[in-house]
VEXNUDO-619525 format. One record per residue (C-alpha): x, y, z; residue in three letters. Coordinates in nm, 3 decimals. Layout:
N
X  Y  Z  ALA
...
REM end
This chain:
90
9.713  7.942  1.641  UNK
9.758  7.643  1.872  UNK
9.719  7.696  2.226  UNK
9.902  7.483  2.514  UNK
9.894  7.461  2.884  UNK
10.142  7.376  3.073  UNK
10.129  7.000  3.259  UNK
10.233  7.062  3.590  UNK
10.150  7.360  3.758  UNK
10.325  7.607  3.838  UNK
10.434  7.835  4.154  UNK
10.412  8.250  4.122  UNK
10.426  8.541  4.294  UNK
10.416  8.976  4.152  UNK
10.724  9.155  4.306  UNK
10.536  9.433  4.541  UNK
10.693  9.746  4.699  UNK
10.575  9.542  5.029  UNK
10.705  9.190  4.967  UNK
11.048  9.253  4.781  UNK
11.254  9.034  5.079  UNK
10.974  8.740  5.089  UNK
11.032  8.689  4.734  UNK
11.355  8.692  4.725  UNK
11.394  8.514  4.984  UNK
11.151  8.212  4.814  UNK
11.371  8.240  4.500  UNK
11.730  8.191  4.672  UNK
11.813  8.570  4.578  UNK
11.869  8.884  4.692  UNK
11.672  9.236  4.681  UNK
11.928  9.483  4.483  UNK
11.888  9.870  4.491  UNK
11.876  9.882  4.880  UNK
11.949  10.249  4.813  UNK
11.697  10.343  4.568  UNK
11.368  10.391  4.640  UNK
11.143  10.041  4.707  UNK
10.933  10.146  4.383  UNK
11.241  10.098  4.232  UNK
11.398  9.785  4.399  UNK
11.424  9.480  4.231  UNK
11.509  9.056  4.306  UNK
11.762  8.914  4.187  UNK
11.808  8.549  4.180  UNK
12.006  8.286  3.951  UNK
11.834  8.061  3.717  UNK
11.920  7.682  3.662  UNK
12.183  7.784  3.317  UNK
12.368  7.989  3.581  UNK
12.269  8.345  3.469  UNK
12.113  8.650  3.676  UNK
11.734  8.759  3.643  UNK
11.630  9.039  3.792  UNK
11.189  9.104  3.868  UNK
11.114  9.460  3.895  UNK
10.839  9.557  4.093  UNK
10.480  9.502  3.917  UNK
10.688  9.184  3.766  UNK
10.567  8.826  3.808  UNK
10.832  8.547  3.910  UNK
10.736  8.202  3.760  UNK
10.878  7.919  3.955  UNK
10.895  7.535  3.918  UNK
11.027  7.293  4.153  UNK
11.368  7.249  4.234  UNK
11.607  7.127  3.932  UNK
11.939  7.013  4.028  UNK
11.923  7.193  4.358  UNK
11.820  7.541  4.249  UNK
11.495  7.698  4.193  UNK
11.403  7.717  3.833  UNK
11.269  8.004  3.776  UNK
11.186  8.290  3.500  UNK
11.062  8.682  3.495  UNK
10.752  8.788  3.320  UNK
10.572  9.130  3.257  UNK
10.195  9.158  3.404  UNK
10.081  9.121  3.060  UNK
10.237  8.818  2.919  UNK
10.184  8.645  3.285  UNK
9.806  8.753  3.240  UNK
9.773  8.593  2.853  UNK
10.012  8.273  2.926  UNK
9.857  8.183  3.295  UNK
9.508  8.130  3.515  UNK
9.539  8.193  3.839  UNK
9.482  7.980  4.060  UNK
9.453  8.074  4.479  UNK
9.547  7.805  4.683  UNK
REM end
């Protein structure tokens, strides 16, 4: 098996009970399931190809810069975030 990294680095942030309307707010989206409980929440935002992702809590959010105008940006579970990225604290 051949293992890559990516080039340029990348921006992410794990959907939390506690900051469900700061990410969505950093992906151009919107927190959905306002009536449910916030365990339960989720963010949904709109990719560059036009479709709708939603990040559950305990999700990561993997973002790169802008591409024509919108945030590009793609949903991960905990574990392949964990095996695909280092983290990096900035």
């Amino acid at each position: 098996m051949t293992r890559v990294r990516l080039r340029a680095p990348v921006e992410a942030q794990q959907v939390t009970v506690d900051n469900l309307d700061a990410v969505a707010a950093w992906m151009e989206g919107t927190v959905v399931g306002v009536r449910l409980l916030p365990k339960d929440r989720a963010v949904r935002f709109t990719n560059r190809d036009h479709w709708e992702q939603d990040a559950n809590v305990g999700q990561w959010i993997v973002r790169f810069a802008l591409v024509e105008g919108r945030r590009h940006g793609f949903v991960l579970s905990p574990e392949v975030f964990d095996a695909m990225f280092v983290t990096e604290v900035s």
